[in-house]
N, C-alpha and C positions, 0 to 999 in steps of 0.2 A: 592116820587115815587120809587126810590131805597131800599128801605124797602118795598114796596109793591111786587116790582120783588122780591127780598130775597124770602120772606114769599112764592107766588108761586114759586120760584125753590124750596124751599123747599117739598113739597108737592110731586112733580116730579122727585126731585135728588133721584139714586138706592145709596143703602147704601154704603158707603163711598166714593162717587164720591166728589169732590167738585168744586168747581167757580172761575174762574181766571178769575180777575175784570182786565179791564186796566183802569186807571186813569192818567192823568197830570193835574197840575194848568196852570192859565192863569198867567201874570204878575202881574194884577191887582188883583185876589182873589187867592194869596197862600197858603190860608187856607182849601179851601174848604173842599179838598181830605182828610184833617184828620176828618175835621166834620162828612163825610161822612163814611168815617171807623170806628169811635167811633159812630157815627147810626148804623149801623150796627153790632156789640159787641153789644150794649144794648140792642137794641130793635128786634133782630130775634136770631135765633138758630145756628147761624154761627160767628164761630172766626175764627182769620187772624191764619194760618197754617206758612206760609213763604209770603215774598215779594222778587220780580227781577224786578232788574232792567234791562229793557230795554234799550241799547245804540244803538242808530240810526245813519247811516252813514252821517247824514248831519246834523245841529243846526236848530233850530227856531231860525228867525231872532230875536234877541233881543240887539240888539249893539247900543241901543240910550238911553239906558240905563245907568244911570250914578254908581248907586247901586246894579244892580240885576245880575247875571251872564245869557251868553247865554246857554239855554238850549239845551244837546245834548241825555238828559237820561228821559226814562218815566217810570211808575211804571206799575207790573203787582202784583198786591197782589191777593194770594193765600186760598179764604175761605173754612173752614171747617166744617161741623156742630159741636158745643161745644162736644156732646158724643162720637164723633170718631176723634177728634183730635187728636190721638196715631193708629188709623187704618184706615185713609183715605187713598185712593189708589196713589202710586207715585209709577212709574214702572223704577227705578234705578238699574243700570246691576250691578251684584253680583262680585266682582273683585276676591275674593278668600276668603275663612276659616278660622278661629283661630283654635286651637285645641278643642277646646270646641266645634265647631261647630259653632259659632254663625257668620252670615256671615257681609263682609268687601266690601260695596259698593265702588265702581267707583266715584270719586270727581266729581259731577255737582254741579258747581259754581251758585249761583242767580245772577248773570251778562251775558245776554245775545245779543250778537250784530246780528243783521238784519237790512237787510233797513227800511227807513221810510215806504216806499209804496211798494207797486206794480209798480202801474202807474197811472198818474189821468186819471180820464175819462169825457166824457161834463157835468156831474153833480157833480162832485163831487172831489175837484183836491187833497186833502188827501187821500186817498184808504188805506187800514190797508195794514202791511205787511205778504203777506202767509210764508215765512222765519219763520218769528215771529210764528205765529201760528204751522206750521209744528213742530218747535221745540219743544212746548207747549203739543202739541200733544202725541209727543213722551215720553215723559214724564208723564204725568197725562194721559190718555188713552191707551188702546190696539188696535191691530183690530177690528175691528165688533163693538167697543162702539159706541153708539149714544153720539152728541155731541149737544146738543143745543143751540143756538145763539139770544138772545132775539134783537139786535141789529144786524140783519144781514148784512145793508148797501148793496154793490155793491156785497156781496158775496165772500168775502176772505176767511171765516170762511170756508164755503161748498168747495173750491176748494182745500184749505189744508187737508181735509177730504178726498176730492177723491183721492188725491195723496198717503194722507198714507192708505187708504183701511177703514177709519170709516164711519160712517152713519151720517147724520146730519141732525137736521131740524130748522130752520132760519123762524125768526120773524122781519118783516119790515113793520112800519104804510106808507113810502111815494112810491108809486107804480112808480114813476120814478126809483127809488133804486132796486126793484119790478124787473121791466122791465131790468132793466140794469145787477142785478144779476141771472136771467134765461139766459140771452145771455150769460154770463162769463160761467154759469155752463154748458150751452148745447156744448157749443163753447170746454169746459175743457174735457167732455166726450165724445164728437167726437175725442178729438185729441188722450185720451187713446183708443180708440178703435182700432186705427189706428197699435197700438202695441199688 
């Protein structure tokens, strides 16, 4: 199903935008995430640009563990379509000049720390973090980009959009999620209003 979503973002992505995937392994299948990245190279029009890591303020309980470390870090891998791997859009602040002209970006590390969440809420006691995203944002987008969200969930994606001034439009099959992210959003846009 992941290569099915590729293939349609494909179709929809403006040219050189690209897809920051989040993925983690479970304990038990820590393979998956690379199958999954190697489907993706082969079998659609998109290759891995960069990967960041994500470090979250708190671990996944894993301490019963006798072999595996606890986990504090997630992956956000960075796709590109193969033919604009050299001009997909990443809005990095110009730090200063060479003499040639040719310009000297601002160090952004692919390490980046946010909270785990938000907050949970009665459905759902993971929530993404809007940190996360916001930072993301700033980054791969401008103002006024549309941001699309095939995994909308509770609405994190849409409320880091309203904060930094993007447009977003958000796909969610369970209407509980549905429900829960128009109360977040309307709840978000009452409170800018307010300023």
């Amino acid at each position: 199903w992941t290569i099915d979503i590729f293939n349609a973002i494909d179709k929809a992505l403006k040219k050189n935008g690209c897809i920051l995937y989040n993925m983690s392994y479970s304990a038990e299948n820590t393979e998956l995430i690379w199958f999954v990245v190697t489907s993706i190279i082969q079998r659609t029009n998109f290759t891995i640009a960069d990967s960041i890591i994500w470090k979250k303020k708190s671990a996944v309980p894993n301490n019963r563990s006798a072999n595996k470390l606890t986990r504090l870090c997630e992956f956000v891998f960075v796709f590109c379509r193969k033919s604009e791997f050299d001009t997909f859009s990443c809005y990095k602040e110009i730090e200063s000049y060479c003499p040639s002209g040719q310009p000297n970006y601002k160090n952004y590390f692919n390490w980046i720390e946010a909270p785990n969440n938000d907050e949970s809420c009665p459905i759902h006691k993971a929530t993404y973090s809007t940190m996360l995203c916001r930072k993301l944002l700033k980054l791969y987008t401008k103002e006024g980009d549309i941001v699309y969200d095939p995994f909308m969930g509770t609405g994190t994606t849409a409320i880091a959009c309203i904060r930094e001034k993007r447009q977003y439009i958000g796909s969610e099959l369970s209407d509980r999620y549905c429900a829960w992210a128009n109360k977040r959003i309307t709840n978000e846009s009452a409170q800018l209003s307010l300023f």
